[in-house]
N, C-alpha and C positions, 0 to 999 in steps of 0.2 A: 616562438621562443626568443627572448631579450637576448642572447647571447648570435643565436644567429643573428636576429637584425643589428645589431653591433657590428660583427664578424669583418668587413673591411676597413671599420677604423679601428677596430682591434688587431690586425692582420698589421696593417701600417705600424702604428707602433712599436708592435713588436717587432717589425722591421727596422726600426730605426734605434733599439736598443744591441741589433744584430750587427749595423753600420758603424754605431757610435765601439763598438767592442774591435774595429776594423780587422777581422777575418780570425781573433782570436775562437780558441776551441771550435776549429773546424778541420783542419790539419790532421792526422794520426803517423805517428811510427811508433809501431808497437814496442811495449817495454818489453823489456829482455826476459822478464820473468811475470809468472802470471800467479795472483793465489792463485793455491788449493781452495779455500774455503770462502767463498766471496767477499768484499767489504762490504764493511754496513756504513754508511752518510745519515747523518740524520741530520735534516736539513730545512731551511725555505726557500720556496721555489726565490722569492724575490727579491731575495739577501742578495744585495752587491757581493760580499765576503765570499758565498756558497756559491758563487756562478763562478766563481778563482778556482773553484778545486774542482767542481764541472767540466771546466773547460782543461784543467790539466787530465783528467778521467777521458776525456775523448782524445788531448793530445799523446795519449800514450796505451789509449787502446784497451783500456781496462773496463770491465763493468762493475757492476755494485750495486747493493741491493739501498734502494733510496726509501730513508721511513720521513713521512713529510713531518713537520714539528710547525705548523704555519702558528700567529698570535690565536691566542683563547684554545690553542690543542689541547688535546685532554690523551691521545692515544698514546702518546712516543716523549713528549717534554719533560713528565714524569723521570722516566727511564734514564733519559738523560742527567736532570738532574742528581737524580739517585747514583748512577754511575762516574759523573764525571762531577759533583758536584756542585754546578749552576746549570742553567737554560740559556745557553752560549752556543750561536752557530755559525758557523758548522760544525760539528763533532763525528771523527771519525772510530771506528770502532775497526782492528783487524786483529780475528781470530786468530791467523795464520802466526803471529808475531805477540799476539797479549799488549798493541799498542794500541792505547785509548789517549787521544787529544783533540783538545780544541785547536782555534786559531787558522785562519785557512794559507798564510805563505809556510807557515810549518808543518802544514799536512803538504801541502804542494812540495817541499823538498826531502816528505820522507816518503812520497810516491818514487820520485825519480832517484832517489838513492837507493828503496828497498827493491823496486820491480823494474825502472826505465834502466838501471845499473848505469846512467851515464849522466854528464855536467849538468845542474841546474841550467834550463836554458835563459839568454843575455837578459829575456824581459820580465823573466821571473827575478833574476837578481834585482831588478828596480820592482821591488816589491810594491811599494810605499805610491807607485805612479801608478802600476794596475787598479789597484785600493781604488784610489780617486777617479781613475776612468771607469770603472766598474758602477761607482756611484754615480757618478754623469747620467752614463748609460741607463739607471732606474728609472731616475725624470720621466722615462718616456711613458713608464709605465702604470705610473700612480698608484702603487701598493697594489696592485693587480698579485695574484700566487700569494698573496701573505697573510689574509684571514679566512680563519676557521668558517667552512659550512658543514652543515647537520649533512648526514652519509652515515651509512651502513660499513663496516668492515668486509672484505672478504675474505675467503676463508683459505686461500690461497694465493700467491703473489702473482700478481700483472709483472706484463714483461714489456719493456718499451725501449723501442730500437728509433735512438736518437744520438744527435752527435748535437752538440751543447749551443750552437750556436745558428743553429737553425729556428728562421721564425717562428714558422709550424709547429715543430715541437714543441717549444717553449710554449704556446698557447694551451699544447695537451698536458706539460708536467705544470705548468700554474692549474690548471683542475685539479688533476692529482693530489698537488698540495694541499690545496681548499676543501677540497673532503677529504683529505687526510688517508689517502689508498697509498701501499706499502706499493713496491713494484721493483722490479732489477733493470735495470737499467742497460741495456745493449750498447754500447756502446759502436757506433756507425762513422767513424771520420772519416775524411777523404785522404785519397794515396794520388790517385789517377788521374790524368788531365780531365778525362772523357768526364769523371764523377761530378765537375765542377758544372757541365750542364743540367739544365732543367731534366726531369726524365721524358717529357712532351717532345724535346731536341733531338734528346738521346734516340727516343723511338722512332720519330720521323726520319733522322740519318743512319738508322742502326749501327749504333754504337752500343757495344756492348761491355764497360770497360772490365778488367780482370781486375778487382779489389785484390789486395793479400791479408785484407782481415778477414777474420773468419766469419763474423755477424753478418757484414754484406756477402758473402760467398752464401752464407747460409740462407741469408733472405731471398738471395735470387732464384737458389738449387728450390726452394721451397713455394715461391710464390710467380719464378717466373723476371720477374723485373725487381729493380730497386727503387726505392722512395721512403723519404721520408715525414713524418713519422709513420710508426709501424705498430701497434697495438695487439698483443696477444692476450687473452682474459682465457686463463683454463678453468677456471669456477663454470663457466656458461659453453665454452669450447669456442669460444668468440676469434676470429682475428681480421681487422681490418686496418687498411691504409688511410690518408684523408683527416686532417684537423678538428672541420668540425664535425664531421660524423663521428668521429671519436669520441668528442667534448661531447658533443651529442648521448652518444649512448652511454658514457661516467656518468649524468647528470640523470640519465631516467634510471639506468641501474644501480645505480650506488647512493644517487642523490635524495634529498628530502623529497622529492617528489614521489620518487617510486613507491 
């Protein structure tokens, strides 16, 4: 498969759009208030703009139901347009509240006003320089997440337990994007010193660290250990750990090939 033999200078790059973001959307302190009814993001994966509000979604602990909009979509751009009146992203949709907008430093300040309940954080207020670092950071990736492949829909939402600036992940929600699969998105940041090692570390020293998010509390009660990323598929009763096994199994189950 072209994407496995790829896979470590795919791996690098995307490590170096993780670098060049230096430690952003990795962090979590949960907002003070959580919906009731999930966000919806309708997004691409490899919008500099959409990875601003990613990364505010993991710094503050929230999940959200991600509908990918990548160029040539046909499932969700519609939708958008018809709702919010252009094919502009990121566009956020919260039932909880009937607020529908574009623009990603104004969805970032109406997360941590309606759910974080507390100050715009300092690097958020330099909106205008994340923009630009955000763009940087694409370079690395060459439009990689941002055009449409032929895929099946499913019939129920994938669930994917990632924190926004993880290499790994980012390689499984650029799939995602590209064939155009809905999914919630788990949000997984770190609290914990311990969480900041590898989990190969972690296990060789046992170290067990106590998350106070619930997703990581959840992943570990349920599978034992923590790692990221995390793929749950209830259409097939699927769940597994691992990048490209992931990528792997999107592409034979959902893909043009299958």
């Amino acid at each position: 498969m072209k994407y496995l033999k790829l896979q470590p200078i795919n791996f690098a790059s995307s490590l170096l759009v993780s670098l060049a973001r230096s430690g952003t959307g990795i962090s979590s302190k949960a907002a003070a208030v959580k919906p009731d009814v999930a966000l919806m993001l309708f997004d691409i994966e490899g919008c500099p703009y959409c990875r601003l509000v990613r990364e505010a979604l993991t710094e503050l602990d929230l999940d959200a139901e991600i509908y990918p909009c990548p160029k040539l979509g046909t499932r969700y751009r519609e939708l958008v347009l018809e709702t919010g009146g252009k094919t502009q992203f990121p566009f956020l949709s919260d039932p909880n509240t009937g607020v529908q907008m574009y623009e990603s430093l104004s969805i970032i300040k109406y997360l941590f006003e309606t759910y974080g309940k507390r100050p715009l954080p300092l690097k958020w207020q330099f909106g205008k320089l994340q923009k630009l670092a955000s763009m940087v950071a694409n370079t690395a990736r060459l439009g990689v997440g941002q055009i449409k492949k032929a895929s099946r829909p499913p019939e129920q939402l994938l669930e994917l337990y990632s924190f926004e600036t993880s290499p790994y992940a980012r390689i499984v929600r650029e799939c995602l994007c590209e064939l155009e699969i809905p999914y919630i998105l788990r949000s997984c940041g770190r609290t914990e010193l311990g969480e900041w090692l590898l989990p190969q570390v972690r296990d060789a020293l046992n170290i067990k660290p106590n998350s106070a998010l619930s997703n990581r509390k959840h992943l570990q009660n349920i599978e034992g250990k923590m790692a990221i990323p995390y793929l749950v598929d209830p259409n097939n009763n699927v769940a597994m750990f691992d990048s490209t096994k992931i990528v792997e199994y999107l592409q034979v189950t959902y893909g043009s090939n299958q």
